[in-house]
VEXVEXTI-150263 format. One line per field, with one value per atom (N, C-alpha, C, O): residue in three letters; atom name; z, y, x. Coordinates in pm, 1 decimal. Layout:
<sites>
rest	(ala, ...)
atom	(CA, ...)
z	(Z, ...)
y	(Y, ...)
x	(X, ...)
</sites>
This chain:
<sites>
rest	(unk, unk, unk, unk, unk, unk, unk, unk, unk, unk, unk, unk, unk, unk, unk, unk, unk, unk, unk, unk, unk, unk, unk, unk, unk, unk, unk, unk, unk, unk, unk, unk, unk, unk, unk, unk, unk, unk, unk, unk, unk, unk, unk, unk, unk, unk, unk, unk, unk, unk, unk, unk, unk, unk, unk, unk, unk, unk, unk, unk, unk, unk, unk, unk, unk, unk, unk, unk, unk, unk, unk, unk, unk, unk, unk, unk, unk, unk, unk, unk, unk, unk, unk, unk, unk, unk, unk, unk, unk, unk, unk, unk, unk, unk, unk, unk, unk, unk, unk, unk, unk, unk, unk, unk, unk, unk, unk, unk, unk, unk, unk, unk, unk, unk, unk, unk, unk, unk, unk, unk, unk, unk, unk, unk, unk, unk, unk, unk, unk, unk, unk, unk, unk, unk, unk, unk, unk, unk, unk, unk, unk, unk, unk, unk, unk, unk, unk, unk, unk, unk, unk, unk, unk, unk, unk, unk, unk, unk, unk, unk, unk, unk, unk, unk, unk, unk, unk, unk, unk, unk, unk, unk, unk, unk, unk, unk, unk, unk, unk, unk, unk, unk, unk, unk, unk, unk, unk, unk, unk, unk, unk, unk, unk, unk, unk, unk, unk, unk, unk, unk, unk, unk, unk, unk, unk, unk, unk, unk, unk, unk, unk, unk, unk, unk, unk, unk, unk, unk, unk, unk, unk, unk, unk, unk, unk, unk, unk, unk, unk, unk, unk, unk, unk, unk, unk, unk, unk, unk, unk, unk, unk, unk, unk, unk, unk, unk, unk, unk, unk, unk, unk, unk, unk, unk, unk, unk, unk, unk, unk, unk, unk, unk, unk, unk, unk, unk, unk, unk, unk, unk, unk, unk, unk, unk, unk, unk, unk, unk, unk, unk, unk, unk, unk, unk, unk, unk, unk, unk, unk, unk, unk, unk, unk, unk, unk, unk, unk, unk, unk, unk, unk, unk, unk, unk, unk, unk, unk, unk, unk, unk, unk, unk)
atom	(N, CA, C, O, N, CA, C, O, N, CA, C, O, N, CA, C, O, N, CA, C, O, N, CA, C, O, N, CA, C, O, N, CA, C, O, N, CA, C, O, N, CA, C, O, N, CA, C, O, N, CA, C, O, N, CA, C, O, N, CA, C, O, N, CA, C, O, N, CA, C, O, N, CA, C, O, N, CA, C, O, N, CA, C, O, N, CA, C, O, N, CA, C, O, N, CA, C, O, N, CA, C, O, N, CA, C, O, N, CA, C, O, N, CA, C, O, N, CA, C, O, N, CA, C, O, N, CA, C, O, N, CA, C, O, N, CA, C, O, N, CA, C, O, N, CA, C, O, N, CA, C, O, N, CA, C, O, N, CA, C, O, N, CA, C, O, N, CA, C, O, N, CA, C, O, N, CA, C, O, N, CA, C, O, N, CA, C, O, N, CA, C, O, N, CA, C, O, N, CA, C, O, N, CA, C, O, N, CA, C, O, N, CA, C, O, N, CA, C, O, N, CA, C, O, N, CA, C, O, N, CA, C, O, N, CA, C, O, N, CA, C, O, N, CA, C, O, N, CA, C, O, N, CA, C, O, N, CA, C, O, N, CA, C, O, N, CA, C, O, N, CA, C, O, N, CA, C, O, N, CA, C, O, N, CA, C, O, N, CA, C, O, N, CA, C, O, N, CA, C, O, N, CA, C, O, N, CA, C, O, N, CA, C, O, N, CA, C, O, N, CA, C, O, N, CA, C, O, N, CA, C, O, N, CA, C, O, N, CA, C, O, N, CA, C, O, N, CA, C, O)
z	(16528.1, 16555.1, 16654.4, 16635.5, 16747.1, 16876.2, 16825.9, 16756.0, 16857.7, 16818.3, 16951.4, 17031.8, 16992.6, 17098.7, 17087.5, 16970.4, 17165.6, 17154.8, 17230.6, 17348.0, 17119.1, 17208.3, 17167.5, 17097.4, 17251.8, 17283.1, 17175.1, 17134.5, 17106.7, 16990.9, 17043.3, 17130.3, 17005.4, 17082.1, 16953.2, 16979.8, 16793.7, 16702.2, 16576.8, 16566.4, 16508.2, 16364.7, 16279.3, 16254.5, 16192.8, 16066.3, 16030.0, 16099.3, 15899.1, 15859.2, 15892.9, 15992.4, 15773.9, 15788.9, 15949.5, 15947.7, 16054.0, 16204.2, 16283.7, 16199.7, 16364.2, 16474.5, 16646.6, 16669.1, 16733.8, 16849.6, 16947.4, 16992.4, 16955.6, 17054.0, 17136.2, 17103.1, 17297.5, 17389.4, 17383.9, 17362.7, 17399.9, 17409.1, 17553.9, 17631.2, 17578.0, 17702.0, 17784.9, 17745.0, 17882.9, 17951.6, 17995.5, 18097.1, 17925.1, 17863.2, 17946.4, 17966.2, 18015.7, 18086.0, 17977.7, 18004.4, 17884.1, 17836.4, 17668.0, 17636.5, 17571.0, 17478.0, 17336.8, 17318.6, 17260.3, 17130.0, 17052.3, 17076.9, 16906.9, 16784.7, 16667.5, 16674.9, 16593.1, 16510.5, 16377.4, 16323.7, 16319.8, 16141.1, 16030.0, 15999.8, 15939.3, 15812.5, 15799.6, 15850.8, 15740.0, 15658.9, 15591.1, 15614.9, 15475.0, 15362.6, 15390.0, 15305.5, 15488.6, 15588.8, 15593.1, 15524.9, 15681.5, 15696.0, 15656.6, 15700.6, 15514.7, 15419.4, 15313.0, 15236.4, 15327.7, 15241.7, 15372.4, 15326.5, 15500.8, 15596.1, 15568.3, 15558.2, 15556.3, 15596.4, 15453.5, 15476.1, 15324.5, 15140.8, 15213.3, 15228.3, 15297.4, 15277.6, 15359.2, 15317.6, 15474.4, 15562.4, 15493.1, 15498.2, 15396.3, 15309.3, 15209.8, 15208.8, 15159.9, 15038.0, 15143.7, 15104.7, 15268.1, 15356.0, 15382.0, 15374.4, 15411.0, 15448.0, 15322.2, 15307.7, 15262.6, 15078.1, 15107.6, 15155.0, 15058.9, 15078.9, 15114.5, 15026.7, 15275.9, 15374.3, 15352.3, 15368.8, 15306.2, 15290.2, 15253.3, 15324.1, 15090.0, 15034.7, 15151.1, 15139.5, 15274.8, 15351.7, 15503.3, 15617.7, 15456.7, 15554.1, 15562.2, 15564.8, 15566.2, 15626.6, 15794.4, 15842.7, 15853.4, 15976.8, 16037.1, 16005.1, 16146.1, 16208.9, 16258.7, 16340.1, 16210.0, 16269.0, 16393.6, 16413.9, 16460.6, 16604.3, 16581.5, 16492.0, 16672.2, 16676.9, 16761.4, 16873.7, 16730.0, 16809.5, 16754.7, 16805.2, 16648.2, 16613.9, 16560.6, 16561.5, 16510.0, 16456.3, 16335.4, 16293.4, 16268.3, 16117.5, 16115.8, 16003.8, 16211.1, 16240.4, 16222.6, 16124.8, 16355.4, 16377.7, 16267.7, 16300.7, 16162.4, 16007.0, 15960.4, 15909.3, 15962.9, 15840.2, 15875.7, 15795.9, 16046.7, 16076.1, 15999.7, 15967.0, 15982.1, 16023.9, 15862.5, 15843.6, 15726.8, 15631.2, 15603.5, 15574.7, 15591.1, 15555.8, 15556.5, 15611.3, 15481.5, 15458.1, 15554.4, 15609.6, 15619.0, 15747.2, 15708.6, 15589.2, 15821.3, 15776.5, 15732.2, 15641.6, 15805.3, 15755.4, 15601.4, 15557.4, 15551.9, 15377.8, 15326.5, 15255.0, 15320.2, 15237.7, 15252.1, 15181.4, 15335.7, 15344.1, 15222.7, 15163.2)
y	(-1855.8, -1726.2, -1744.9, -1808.4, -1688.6, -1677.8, -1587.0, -1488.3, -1618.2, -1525.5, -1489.7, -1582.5, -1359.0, -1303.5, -1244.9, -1261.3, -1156.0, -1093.3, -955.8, -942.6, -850.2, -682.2, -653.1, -695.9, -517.6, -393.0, -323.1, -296.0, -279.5, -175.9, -53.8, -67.1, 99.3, 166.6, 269.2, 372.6, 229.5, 324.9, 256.3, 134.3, 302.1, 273.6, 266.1, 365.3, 110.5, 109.2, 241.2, 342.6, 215.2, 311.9, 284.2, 215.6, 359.1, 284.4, 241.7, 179.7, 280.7, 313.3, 263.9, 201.4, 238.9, 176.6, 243.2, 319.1, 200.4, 231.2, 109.9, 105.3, 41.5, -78.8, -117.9, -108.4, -181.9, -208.4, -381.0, -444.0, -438.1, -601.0, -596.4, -500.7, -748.4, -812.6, -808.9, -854.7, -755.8, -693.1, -584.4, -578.0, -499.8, -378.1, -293.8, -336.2, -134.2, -75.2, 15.4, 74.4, 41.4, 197.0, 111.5, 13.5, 179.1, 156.5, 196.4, 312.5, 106.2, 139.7, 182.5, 193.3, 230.7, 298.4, 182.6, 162.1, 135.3, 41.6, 96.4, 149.8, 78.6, 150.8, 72.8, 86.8, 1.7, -82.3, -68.2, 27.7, -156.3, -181.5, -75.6, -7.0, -62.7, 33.2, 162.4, 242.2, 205.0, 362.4, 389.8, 469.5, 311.1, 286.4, 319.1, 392.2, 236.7, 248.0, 360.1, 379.8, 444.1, 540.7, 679.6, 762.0, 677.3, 743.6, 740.2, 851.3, 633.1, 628.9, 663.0, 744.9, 669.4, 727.2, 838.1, 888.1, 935.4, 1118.1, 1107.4, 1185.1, 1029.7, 1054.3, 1070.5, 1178.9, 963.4, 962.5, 1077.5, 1160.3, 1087.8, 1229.5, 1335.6, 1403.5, 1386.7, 1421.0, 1469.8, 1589.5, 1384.6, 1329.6, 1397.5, 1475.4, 1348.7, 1361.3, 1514.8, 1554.4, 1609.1, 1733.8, 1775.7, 1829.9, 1765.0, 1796.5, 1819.3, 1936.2, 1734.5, 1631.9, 1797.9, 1834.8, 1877.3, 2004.2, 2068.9, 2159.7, 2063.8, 2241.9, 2163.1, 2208.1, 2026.9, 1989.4, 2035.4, 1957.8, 2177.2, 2245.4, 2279.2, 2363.1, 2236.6, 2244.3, 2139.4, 2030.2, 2136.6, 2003.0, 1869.5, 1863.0, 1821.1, 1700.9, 1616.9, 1577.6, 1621.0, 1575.1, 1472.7, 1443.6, 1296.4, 1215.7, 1211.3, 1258.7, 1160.9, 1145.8, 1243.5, 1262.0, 1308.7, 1433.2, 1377.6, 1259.9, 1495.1, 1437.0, 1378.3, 1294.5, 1435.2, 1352.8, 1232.3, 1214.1, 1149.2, 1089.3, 964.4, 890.3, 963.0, 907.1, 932.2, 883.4, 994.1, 1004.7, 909.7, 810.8, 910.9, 769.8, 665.9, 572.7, 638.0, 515.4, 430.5, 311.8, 538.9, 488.7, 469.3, 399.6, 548.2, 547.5, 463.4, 549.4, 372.6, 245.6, 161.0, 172.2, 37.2, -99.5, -157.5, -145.7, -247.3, -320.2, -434.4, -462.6, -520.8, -589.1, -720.2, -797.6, -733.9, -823.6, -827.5, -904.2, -730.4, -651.3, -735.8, -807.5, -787.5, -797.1, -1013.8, -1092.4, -1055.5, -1209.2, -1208.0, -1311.6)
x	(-38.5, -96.1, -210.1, -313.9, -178.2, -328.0, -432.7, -409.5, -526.9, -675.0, -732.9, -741.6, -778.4, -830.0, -936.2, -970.4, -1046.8, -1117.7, -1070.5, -1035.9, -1080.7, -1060.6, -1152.8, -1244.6, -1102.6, -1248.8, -1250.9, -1137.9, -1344.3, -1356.4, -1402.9, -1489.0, -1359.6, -1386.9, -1432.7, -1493.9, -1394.8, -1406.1, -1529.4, -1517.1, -1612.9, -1662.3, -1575.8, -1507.3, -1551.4, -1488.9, -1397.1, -1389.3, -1326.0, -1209.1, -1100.1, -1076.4, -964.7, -870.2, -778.4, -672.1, -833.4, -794.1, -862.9, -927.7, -902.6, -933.1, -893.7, -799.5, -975.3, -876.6, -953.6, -1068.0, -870.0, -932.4, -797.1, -678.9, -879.6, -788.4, -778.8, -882.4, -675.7, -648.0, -661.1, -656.8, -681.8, -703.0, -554.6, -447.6, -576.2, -500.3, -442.3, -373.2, -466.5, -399.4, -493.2, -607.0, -440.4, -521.9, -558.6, -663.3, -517.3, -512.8, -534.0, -466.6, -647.8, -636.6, -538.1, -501.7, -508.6, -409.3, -475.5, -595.6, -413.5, -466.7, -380.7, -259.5, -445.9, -445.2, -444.4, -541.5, -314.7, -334.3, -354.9, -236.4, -398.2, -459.3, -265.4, -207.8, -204.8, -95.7, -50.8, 48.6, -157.2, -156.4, -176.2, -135.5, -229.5, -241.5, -83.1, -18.6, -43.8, 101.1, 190.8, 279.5, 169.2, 240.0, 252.3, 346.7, 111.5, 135.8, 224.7, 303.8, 195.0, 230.4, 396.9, 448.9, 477.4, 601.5, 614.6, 703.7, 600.9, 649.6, 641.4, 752.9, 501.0, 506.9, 627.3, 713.3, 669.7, 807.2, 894.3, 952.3, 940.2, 1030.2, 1013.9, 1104.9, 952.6, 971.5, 990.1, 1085.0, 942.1, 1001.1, 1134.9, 1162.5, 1214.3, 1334.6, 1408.4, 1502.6, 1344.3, 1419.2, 1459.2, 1565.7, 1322.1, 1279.8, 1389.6, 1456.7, 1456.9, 1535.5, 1619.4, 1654.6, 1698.3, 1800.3, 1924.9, 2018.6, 1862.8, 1928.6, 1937.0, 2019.2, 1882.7, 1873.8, 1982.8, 1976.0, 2086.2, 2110.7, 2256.0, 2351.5, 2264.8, 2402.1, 2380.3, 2456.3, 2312.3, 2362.2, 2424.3, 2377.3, 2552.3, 2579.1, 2465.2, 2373.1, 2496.9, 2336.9, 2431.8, 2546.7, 2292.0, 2265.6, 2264.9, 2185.6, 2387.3, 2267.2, 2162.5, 2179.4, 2048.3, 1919.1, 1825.3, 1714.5, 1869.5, 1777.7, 1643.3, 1607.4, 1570.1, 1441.2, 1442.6, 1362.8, 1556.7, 1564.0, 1667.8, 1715.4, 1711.9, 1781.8, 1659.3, 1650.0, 1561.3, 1502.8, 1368.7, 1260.6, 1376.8, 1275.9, 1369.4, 1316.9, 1484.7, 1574.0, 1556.2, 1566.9, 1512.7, 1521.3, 1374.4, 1373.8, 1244.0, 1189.3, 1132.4, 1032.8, 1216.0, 1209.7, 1309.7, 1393.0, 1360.5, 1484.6, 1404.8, 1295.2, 1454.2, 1397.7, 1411.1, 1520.5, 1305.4, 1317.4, 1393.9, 1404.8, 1462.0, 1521.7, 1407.8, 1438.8, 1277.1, 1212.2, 1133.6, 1047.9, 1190.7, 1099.5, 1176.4, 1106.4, 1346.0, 1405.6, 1362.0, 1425.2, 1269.5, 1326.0, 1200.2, 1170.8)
</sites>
């Protein structure tokens, strides 16, 4: 693992927004567990949906890309 120094641009909390070396434009940085509670509301979400899904589904739609992002990664399972 390499160790660097970035730019901090925010005070503490679960978020951040700091730019890495190189980078013109700064990122937004989420704690794990932010994350993690973010992608469960997706999923109960999704869930929610799921009854009101009598219309033809699109691929590429918006709830297409909510399943992707609510599924087990393949790296959860090693």
């Amino acid at each position: 693992m390499d160790r660097l120094v970035a730019e901090l641009f925010t005070e503490g909390g679960n978020d951040a927004m700091v730019r890495l070396p190189g980078r013109r434009f700064p990122g937004v940085l989420i704690q794990g567990d932010s994350l993690s509670i973010l992608r469960s509301d997706l999923a109960e979400a999704v869930e929610a949906l799921r009854p009101a899904d009598t219309l033809r589904r699109r691929p590429g739609s918006a709830r297409d890309s909510a399943a992707v992002l609510t599924s087990p990664s393949p790296s959860a399972a090693q």
